[in-house]
Structure formats: C-alpha cells, structure tokens
N, C-alpha and C positions, 0 to 999 in steps of 0.2 A: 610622395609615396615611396615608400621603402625598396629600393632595388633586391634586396635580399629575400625579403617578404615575398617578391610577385615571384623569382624564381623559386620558391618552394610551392607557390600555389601551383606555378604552370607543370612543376614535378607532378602533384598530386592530380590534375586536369588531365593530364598526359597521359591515359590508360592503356593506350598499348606501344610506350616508352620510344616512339618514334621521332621523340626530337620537335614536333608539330601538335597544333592543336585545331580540328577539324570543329565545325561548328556545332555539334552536335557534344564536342567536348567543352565546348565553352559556355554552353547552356544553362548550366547550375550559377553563372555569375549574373544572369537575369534575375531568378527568383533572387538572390541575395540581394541585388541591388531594386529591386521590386519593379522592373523594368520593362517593357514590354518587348518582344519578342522581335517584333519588327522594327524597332529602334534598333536592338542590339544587331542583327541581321544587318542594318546599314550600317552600326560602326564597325563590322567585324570584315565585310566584304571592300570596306576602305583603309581597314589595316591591313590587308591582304594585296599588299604591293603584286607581289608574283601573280596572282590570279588564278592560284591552282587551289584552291578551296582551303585551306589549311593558314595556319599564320605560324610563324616562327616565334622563340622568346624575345627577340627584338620588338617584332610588330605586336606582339601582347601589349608586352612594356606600352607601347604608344597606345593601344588599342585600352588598356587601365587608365593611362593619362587621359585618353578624350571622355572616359568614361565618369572623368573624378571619382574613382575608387578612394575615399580611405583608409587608415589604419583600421577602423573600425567593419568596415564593409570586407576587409582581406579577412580577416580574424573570425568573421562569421563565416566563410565560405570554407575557411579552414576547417572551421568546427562541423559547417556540412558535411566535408569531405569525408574525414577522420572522425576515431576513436582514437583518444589517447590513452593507453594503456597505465602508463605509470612516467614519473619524471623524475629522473636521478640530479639533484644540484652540485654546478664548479663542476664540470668534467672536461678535460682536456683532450683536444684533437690532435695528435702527431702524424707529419706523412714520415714513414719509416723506409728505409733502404737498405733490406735484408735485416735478420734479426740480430746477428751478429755486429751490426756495424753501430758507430756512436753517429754516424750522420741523421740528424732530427731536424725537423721541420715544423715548427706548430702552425698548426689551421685554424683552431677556431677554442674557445673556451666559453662555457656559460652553462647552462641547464641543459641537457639532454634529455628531449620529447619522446619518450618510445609511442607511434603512434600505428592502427593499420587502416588502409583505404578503406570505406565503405564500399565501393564498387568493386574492388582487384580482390581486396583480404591479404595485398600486400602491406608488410611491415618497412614503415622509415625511422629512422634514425634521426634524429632535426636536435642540433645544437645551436640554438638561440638564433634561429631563421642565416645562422651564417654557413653552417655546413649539413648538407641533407644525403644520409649514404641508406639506398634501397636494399636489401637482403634478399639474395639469391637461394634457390633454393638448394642448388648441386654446388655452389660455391660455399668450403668453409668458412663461418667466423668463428674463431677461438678464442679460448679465456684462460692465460698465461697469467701465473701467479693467483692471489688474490684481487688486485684492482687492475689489471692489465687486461683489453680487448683485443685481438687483433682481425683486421676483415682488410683483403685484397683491394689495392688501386684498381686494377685490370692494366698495370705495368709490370713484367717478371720481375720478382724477389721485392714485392714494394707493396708495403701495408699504409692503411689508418690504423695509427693505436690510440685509443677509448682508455685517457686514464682517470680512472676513477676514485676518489681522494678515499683513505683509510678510513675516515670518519664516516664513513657513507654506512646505514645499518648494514645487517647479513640478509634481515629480513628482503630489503630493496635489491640485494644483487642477487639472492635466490631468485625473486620475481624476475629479472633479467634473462637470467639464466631458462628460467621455464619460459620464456618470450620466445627466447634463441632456440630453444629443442624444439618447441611446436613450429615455427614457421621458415626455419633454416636447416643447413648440414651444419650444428653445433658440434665444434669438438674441446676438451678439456684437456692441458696439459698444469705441471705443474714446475716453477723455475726453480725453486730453494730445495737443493737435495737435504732428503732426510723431514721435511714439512709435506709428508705426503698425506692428501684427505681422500674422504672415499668417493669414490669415480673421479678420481683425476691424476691422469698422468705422471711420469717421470721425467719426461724430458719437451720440451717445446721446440725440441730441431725435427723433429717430425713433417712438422709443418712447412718450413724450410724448401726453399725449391731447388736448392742446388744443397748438396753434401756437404756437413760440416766437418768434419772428421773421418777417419778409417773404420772407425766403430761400427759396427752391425744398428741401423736406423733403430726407431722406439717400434717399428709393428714389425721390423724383422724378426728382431729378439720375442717381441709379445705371439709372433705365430708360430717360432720354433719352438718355445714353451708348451704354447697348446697342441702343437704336434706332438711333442714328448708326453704331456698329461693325456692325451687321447688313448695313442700306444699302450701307454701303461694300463691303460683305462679295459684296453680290452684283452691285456694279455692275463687280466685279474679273475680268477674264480668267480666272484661274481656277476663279471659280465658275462662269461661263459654258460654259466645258472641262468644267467637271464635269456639268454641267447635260447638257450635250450627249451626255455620254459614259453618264448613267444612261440617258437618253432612246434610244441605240444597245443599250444593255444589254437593255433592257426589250424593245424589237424582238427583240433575239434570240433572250431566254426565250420572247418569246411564238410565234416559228418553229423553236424545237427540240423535238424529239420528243417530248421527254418531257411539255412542256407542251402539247402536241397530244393527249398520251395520257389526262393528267390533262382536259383541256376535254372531252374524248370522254366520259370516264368520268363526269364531272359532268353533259352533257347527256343522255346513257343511262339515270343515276340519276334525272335528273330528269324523264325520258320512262316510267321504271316507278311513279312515284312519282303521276303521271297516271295512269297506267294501273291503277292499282291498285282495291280494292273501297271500302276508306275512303276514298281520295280522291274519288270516284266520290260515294260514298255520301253525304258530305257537300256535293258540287258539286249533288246531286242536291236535297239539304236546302234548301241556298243558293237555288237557280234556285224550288225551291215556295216558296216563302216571300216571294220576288219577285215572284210572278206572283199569291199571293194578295192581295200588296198594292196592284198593278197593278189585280187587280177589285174591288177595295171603294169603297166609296160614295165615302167618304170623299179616296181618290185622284183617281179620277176626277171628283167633283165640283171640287177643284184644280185640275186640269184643265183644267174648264171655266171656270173664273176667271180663270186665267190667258189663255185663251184666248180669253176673253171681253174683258177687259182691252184684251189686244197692239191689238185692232179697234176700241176706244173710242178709243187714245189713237191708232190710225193717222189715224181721222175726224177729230178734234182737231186732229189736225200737216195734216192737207189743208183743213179750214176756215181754218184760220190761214195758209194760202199764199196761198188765195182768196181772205180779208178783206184782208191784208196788198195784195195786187196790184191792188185795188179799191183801197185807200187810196192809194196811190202814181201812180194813173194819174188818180186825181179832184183831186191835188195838182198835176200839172201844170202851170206857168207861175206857182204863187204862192210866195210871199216864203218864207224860212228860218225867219221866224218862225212861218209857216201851218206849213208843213213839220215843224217841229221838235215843236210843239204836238199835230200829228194822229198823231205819234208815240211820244209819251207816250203818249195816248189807248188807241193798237193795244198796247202793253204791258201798259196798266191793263188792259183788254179781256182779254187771254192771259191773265193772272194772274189774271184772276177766272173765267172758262172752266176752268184748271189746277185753281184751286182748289175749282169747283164740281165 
C-alpha cells in the first residue's frame, strides 16, 4: 500500500485537523471496504496502542495494512471523501525562503488535484498523492505573475510555490483562481512591471513579511491614493450637490406621511411597552434594589467620606488663601530674592499640608 496514499486519505479522515483519527472518523473506510462494523471496531481498538480512543497516522498505516486496503479500496474512499473540482497537469512544488531569495527547494511535481471535502467544504491541494497543502481561510494564497502560486509553510518568510507550466490554458487557471476567491483570502499581484492585467497588482513584495526596500509598501501607496481620490472627491461641486440634495431628501421623508405614521407607531409601541406589567415589573425590581443599596451601611457610610472629605479639603484651600495673603503682605517692600525664597516656602508648606 502506498505510504503517500494513506497520508492523504488520513488528511481527508481527519475533520477536525487534530493530528488523530477518532473511530467515528474512520467509519467511511468500512463502507468502502464493505466491512462490518464490528470487525472494523476490533482492528481499530488494536491499532490503538495508547488506548485513548483515537489512533495516530502511524497506527492507521498499520491499522490499513491489517486491513489489506488496496490501491483500489484508497482511491474509492478518496472519491467518497472528495469532490474534485478541476486538475491542472506537470505542476511543480517549491518550498521557497522569502521571495527575494534564490534558495529553492522542490517538493513534489506531477498533476495538481484541486479537490473539496464532502464533510468540512474544505479545499486541498493534492500533487500526485506526494504533497497535500489545506487552504485557510484568513491565511493568503497568492498568484504572482502568470504561472506562479504562492501559499504560506506556517514558517516566517517561507512559501510553497505552485508552478504552473505556460502551456497550461487561461481557461484552467481562471478556474483556479475562482477555486482561490471562493474558498480562501485570495490575493493577486503581478511581477513583470509594465505587463499589468486587470485586478492584478503591481508589486508582489506586498506580501513579503519583512520590508524589502525603503519604498512606501503596494497598499501604503494604494491607500494614500484613495485618500487623495476620496478628498478630491468631496471637495468637488458635485459631492457638495449631492450632499445637499440627500440632506433635502432626508427632510422630506422625515415630513411625509408615511414617516409621521411610522414615528407614531414607534412612539405608541413604545408608550405600551411602558405601560406594560413586565416592564413595570422589572422597573419596579430595578428602583428596590436601588433604594436597598441607597440604605445600607455600607453606601451611606461612602457617603459620609465623601462628604467628609469635600469639607477637609475646602478648609485646606481657605487656609492656604489665608497663609498665602499673610505671606504676601509681610513681603511687602523686600528684594525678589526675599520674595522668591518665601515662596518656595508657601509651596513646600502646601505640599506637605496636601500630603498630610
């Protein structure tokens, strides 16, 4: 049996991406293999070394071997799993290290599967059962140049690049592309300046996780523009008009009938809605529960702190007018340097009154 094979089925098995396949996950490989339930039950709880209900891709592996899965029996359970959407032929896997850099790495080369779960309505990627990359939905993949993919390892500054031969139709990579916008954060850049198509970018450093350059990035530049077209946009006469003319609109709704009938019927609703026994009932809850908090020690002693306080610090601000206008009038006729001195003084004075 194909090592490659059973790690994309156990991909596909594995619906809530845990790493593990619980028996209720492994149950579609009964009906494929026409097998009864209780068979499968006993190979699955003796591939289950650990004994915690679950089996790992190791103990699969064994738990297909005691099963005699095969090529034919995988291939159907695939097809149970999956929908394959469309299959682009010869495409190449690169693991890439930053965009910038010439360090490449090939993965894998053969037909690329676009297929989605029957159970999740997650989308895989499956190049010739050797490499299988899942598409997130907040995580971008993007489409640099014409045949160029790129979609995150989940290592900083490190893709797969998805290269896809020239000879491949428009027709097949349009359909890609529509795969990527419905079931991912698809983004489009484009790398050859001056070959720009429409909806697709200028620059592919965007995407880049660290700065390539001093340059102002591709959505810096793209949101200072729209800020400047926005500006422009309404310092123009006929934003103004327009402006003016919703502002006359909204007047009129708010003087026609109908909108007098609707305000009526909203404040009437909301005059029963008072009126009512649970509204009542609760306003009545609300208002005891105020008032029990209103008599307790506890508030009331607040209270008195507080209000004890306001009259400590008012004596405070009246002694300090008083000392202060004592100092000021015993300064009388002497030098800037008395003056200045007896000043400090009346501060340091406050400040330690304050602080006491």
């Amino acid at each position: 049996t194909n090592n490659a094979r059973i790690e994309t089925v156990f991909q596909k098995l594995d619906k809530d991406g845990t790493g593990y396949l619980n028996f209720d996950e492994i149950a579609p490989v009964g009906d494929v293999c026409e097998m009864p339930m209780d068979k499968l039950s006993k190979a699955f709880d003796k591939a289950d070394k650990s004994k915690d209900g679950r089996i790992s891709l190791v103990e699969a592996k064994s738990l297909f071997i005691s099963l005699k899965m095969t090529e034919e029996h995988l291939s159907k359970l695939e097809a149970a799993l999956e929908d394959v959407l469309l299959v682009i032929p010869n495409v190449t896997v690169l693991s890439m290290k930053g965009l910038q850099s010439e360090g490449r790495k090939g993965v894998a080369r053969g037909d690329l599967q676009v297929s989605q779960i029957k159970e999740t309505k997650q989308i895989l990627l499956n190049v010739s059962n050797k490499f299988v990359y899942a598409l997130k939905k907040n995580i971008p993949t993007v489409r640099i140049a014409s045949h160029l993919y790129l979609a995150p390892t989940g290592a900083p500054d490190e893709y797969y690049g998805f290269v896809i031969p020239d000879t491949t139709g428009i027709d097949l990579l349009n359909s890609l592309d529509s795969v990527l916008d419905s079931n991912s954060y698809f983004k489009r850049f484009h790398a050859a300046p001056g070959a720009e198509k429409k909806g697709v970018g200028a620059s592919p450093q965007a995407f880049a996780s660290k700065a390539v350059s001093s340059k102002p990035g591709f959505f810096a530049t793209i949101k200072a523009k729209a800020d400047k077209a926005v500006s422009s946009v309404k310092k123009s006469e006929s934003y103004k008009k327009a402006t003016k003319l919703a502002a006359q609109k909204i007047k009129q709704i708010e003087k026609s009938e109908a909108y007098q009938k609707a305000s009526a019927a909203a404040k009437e609703q909301m005059k029963k809605v008072a009126e009512s026994e649970a509204f009542k009932s609760v306003k009545a809850k609300a208002d005891k529960a105020i008032d029990e908090v209103k008599k307790s020690d506890a508030y009331n002693k607040a209270k008195e702190g507080i209000k004890k306080g306001a009259g400590i610090v008012a004596e405070k601000i009246e002694e300090g007018y008083a000392y202060a206008g004592q100092v000021i009038e015993s300064q009388k006729g002497k030098s800037i340097g008395d003056k200045v001195s007896a000043g400090v003084n009346v501060a340091a004075d406050g400040a330690g009154a304050a602080i006491g």
